[in-house]
Legacy VTK file of the C-alpha trace (Angstrom):
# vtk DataFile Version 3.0
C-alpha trace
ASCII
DATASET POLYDATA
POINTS 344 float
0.000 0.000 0.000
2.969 2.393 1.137
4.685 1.617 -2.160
1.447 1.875 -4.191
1.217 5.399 -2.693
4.771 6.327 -3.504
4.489 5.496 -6.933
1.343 7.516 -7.419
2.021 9.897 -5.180
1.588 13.093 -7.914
-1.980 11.735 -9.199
-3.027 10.829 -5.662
-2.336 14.724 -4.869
-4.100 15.527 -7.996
-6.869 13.555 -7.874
-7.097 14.914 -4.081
-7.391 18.239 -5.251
-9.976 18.227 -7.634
-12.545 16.053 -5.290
-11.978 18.453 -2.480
-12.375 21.621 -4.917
-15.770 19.300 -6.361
-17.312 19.250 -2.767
-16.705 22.476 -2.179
-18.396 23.788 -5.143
-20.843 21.829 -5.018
-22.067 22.458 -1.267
-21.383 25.991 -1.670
-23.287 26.368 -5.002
-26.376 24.356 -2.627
-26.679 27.130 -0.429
-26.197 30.043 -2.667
-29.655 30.078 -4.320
-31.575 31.576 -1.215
-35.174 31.365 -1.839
-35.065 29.335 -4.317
-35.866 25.292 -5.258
-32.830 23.449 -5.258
-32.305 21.405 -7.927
-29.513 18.952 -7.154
-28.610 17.523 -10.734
-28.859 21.663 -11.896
-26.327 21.757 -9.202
-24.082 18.820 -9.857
-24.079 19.621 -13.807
-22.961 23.392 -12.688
-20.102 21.655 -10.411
-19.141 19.255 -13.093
-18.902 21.556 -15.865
-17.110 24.245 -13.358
-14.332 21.712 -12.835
-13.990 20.513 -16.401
-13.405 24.174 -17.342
-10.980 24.990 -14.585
-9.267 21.562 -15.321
-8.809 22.136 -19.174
-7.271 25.328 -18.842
-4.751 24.290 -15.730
-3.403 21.159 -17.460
-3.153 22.895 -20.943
-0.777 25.746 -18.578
0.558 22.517 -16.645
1.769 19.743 -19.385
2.272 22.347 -22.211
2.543 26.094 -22.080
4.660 25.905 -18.596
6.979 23.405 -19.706
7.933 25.518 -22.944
8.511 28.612 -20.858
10.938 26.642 -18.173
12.535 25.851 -21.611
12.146 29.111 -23.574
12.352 31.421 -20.882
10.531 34.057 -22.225
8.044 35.254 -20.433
5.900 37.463 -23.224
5.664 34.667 -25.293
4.150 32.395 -22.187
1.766 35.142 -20.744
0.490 35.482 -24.829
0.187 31.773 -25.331
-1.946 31.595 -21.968
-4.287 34.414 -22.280
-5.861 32.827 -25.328
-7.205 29.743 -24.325
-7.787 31.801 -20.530
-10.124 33.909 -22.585
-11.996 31.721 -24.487
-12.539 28.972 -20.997
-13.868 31.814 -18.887
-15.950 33.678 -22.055
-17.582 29.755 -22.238
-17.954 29.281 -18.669
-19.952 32.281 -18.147
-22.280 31.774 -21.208
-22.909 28.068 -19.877
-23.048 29.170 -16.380
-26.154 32.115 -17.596
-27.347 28.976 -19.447
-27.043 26.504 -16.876
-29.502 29.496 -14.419
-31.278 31.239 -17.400
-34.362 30.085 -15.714
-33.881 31.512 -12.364
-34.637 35.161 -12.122
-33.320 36.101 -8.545
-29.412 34.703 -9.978
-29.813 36.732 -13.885
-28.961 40.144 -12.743
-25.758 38.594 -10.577
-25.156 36.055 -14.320
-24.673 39.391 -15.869
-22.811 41.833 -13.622
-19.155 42.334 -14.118
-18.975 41.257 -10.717
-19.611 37.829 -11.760
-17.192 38.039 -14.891
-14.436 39.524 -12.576
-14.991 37.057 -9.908
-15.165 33.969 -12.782
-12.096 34.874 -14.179
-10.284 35.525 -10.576
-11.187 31.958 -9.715
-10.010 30.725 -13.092
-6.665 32.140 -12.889
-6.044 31.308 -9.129
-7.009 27.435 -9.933
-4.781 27.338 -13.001
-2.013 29.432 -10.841
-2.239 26.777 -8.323
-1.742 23.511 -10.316
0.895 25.609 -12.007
2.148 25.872 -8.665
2.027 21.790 -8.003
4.482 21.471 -11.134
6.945 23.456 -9.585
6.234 21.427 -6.433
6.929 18.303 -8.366
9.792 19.070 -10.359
11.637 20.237 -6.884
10.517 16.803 -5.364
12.194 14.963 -8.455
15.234 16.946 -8.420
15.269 16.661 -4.910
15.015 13.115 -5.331
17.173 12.151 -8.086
19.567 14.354 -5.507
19.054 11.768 -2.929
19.833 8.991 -5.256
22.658 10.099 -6.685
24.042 10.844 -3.460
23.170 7.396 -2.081
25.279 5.972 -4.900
27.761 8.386 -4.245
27.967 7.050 -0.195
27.707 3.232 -1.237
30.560 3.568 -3.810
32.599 5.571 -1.467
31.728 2.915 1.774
32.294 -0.160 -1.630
35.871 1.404 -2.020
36.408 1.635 1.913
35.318 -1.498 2.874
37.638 -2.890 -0.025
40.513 -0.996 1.490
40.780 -3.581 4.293
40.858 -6.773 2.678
44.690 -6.191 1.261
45.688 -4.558 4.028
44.619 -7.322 6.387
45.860 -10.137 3.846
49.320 -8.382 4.145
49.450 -8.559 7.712
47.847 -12.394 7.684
50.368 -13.562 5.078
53.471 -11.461 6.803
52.327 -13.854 9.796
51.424 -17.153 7.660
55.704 -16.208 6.209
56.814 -16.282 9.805
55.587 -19.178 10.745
56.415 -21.135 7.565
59.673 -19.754 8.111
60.185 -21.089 11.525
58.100 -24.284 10.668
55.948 -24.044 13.233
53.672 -26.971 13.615
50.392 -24.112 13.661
51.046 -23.013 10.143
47.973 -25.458 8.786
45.848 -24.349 11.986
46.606 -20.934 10.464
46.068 -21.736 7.412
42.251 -23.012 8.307
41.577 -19.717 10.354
42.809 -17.487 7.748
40.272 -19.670 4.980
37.786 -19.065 7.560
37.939 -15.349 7.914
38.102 -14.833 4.022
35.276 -16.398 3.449
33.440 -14.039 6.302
35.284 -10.889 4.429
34.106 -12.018 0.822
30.706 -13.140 1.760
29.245 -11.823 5.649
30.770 -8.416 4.994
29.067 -7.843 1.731
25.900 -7.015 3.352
24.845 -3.692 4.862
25.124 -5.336 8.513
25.785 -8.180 9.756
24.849 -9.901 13.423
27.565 -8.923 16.084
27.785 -11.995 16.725
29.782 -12.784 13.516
31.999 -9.708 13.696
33.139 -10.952 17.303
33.787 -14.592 15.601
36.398 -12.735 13.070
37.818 -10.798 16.532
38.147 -13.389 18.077
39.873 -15.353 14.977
42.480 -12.899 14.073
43.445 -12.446 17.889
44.081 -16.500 17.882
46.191 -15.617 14.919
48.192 -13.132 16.726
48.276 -15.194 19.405
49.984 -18.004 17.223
52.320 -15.523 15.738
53.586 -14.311 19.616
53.647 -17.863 20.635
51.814 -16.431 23.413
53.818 -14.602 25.186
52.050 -11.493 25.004
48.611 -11.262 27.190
45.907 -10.704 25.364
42.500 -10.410 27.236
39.143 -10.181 24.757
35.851 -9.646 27.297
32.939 -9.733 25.774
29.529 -8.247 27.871
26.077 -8.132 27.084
23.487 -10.093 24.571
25.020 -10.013 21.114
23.026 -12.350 19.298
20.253 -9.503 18.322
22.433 -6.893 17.873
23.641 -5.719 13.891
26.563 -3.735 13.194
28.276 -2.639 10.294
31.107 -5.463 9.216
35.048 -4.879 9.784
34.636 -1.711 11.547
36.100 -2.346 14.536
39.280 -4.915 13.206
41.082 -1.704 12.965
41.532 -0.639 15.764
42.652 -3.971 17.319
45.052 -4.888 14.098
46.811 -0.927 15.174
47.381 -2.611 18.900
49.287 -5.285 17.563
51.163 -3.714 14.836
52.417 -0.737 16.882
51.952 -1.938 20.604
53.057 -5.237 21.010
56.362 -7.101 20.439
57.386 -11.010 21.428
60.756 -9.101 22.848
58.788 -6.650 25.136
58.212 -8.152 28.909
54.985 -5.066 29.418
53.528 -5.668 26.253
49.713 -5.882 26.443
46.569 -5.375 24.621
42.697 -5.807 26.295
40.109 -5.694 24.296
36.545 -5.195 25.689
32.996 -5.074 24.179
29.264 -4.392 25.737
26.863 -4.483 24.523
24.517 -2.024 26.856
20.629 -1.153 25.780
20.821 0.293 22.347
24.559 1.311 23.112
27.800 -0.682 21.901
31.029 0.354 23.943
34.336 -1.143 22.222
37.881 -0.556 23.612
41.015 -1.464 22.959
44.104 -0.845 25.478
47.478 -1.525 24.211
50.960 -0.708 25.430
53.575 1.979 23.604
56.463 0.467 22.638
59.661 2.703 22.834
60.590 2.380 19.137
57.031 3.150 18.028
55.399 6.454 15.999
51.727 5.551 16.331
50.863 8.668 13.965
51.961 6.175 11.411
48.844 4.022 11.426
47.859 5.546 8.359
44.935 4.869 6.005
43.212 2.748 8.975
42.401 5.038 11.028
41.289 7.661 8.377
39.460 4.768 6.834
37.705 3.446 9.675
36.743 7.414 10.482
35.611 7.757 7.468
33.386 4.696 7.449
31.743 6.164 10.840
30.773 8.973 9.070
28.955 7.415 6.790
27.701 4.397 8.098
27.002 6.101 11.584
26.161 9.777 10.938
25.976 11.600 14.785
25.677 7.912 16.223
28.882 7.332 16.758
32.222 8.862 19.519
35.629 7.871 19.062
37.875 8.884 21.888
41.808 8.362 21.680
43.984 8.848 25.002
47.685 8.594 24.845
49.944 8.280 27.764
53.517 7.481 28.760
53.130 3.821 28.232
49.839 2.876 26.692
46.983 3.609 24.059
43.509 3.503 24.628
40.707 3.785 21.936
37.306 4.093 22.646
34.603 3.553 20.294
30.480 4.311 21.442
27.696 3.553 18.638
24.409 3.869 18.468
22.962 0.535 17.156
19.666 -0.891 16.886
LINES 1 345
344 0 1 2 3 4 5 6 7 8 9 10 11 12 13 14 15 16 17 18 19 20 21 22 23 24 25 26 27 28 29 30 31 32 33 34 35 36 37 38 39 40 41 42 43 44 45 46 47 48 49 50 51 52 53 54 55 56 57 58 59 60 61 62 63 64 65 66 67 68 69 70 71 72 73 74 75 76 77 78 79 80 81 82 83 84 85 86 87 88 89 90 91 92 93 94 95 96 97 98 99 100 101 102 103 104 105 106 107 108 109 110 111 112 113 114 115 116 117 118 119 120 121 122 123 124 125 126 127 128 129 130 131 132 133 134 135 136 137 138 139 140 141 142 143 144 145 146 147 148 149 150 151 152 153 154 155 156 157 158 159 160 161 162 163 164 165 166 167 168 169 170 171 172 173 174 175 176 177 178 179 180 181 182 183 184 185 186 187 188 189 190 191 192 193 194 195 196 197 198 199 200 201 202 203 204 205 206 207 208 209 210 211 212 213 214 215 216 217 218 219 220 221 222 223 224 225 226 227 228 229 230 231 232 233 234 235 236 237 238 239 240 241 242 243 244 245 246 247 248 249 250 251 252 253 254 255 256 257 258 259 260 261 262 263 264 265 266 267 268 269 270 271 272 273 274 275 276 277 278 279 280 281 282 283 284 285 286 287 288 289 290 291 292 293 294 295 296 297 298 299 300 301 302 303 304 305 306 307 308 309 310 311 312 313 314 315 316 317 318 319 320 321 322 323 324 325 326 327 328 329 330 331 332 333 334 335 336 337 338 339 340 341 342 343
């Protein structure tokens, strides 16, 4: 039904129009003939033929002579071209009108007054303005629209080319690991091997749609920190705490990897005795609280974290427009990044 309306929108305000103008004639017209018989098909024939009139001359204005003049732009040539047939619809609505009451002595004299011609033609012109009006009303809603549209496409290419941004630049950290471990022959490489097949398929497939459950984004956390994990040999603590119900909740896919693949590439080391990272997510009402806590290594220029971090801004933007708060705190010895969003 909401579709059907959306479609027809234009006609439906059209069509609106003219029964509500119809009514109105037609009880006003009722009541106007004091002290006389009404004579109710007199009345609808004189509210029929009223509308006809007033409709012929504002869609003749509305799918011809205004279109030519948002063309032409001249305005002599439209005001010429409409007086014409403006003219010749109110000279034949007042002869039919005197017809319509030639019987009726107590409404001749008003038939006939300039009054009446004046007031006819007022009414004329102010209909025909007004569905004149409407077109301009319409075209602004299709601009307006096509607007919209345009920059939809413009936001879903941009969040496309984004999104895309992250799959080589994880696949160069995951293979720079898988190299490691193939180098040292560790017996994990085919366990890494399996997690890494796993978390493609989740970035080719899952992450293709608008949202995905949070659920599934914490399964492809919780993946890549085994990975790391494998990579440190564990040496390194590494807490991930989950809180809350996460089964219901959406989110937008690989939006928060970033921030935890920065903690290991530019807080941890398997040579640093205080490296850390702690990772904690809750899920709280319509709220989602995500925060990552990593130490500073010595060596380390965290401005270098590059496009992530612009990236991953950029994606909030767009994907979470005044629903989102990122909050970065630096200290001596550690990096903390906290992420709010709004979800539903």
């Amino acid at each position: 039904m909401q579709s059907f309306i959306q479609i027809n929108r234009i006609l439906l305000i059209h069509l609106s129009f003219w029964c509500l103008y119809f009514f109105f004639f037609y009880y006003q017209i009722s009541f106007a003939r004091h002290g006389e018989e009404v004579k109710y098909s007199r009345v609808f024939f004189d509210a029929s033929t009223h509308i006809l009139m007033m409709a012929t001359l504002s869609y003749l204005n509305y799918f011809f002579l205004l279109p030519r003049f948002l063309i032409h732009k001249n305005l002599l040539k439209y005001l010429f071209e409409f007086i014409i047939p403006f003219v010749i619809i109110v000279t034949l609505h007042i002869y039919l009108k005197r017809y319509i009451y030639a019987d009726l002595s107590a409404s001749r004299g008003f038939l006939y007054s300039t009054k009446f011609v004046l007031q006819d033609a007022s009414i004329t012109l102010f209909i025909a303005i007004f569905v004149g009006m409407l077109k301009f009303a319409e075209d602004w809603l299709a601009l307006e629209g096509k607007r919209k549209e345009l920059e939809n496409e413009k936001l879903t290419a941009e969040l496309t080319f984004l999104k895309a941004q992250i799959n080589p630049h994880f696949l160069f950290n995951t293979l720079n690991n898988l190299y490691y471990l193939a180098f040292t022959n560790s017996p994990n490489t085919t366990e890494v091997i399996a997690k890494l097949s796993q978390m493609m398929r989740y970035m080719i497939y899952d992450s293709n749609h608008e949202k995905v459950f949070l659920s599934k984004e914490i399964e492809y956390i919780e993946s890549y920190i085994s990975l790391e994990k494998l990579r440190l040999n564990n040496q390194i603590p590494i807490n991930f705490v989950v809180e809350g119900d996460v089964n219901q909740v959406k989110i937008v896919p690989l939006i928060l990897i970033t921030f935890l693949e920065n903690a290991f590439k530019h807080g941890v080391s398997n040579n640093s005795i205080d490296a850390f990272i702690s990772v904690n997510l809750s899920v709280l009402n319509k709220g989602l609280i995500y925060t990552v806590k990593n130490s500073k290594l010595e060596t380390n220029n965290h401005e270098k974290s590059g496009i992530g971090l612009q990236n991953v801004n950029r994606r909030l933007d767009l994907s979470y427009p005044e629903k989102s708060h990122l909050e970065v705190i630096e200290t001596e010895n550690e990096y903390n990044i906290s992420l709010t969003l709004e979800i539903s």
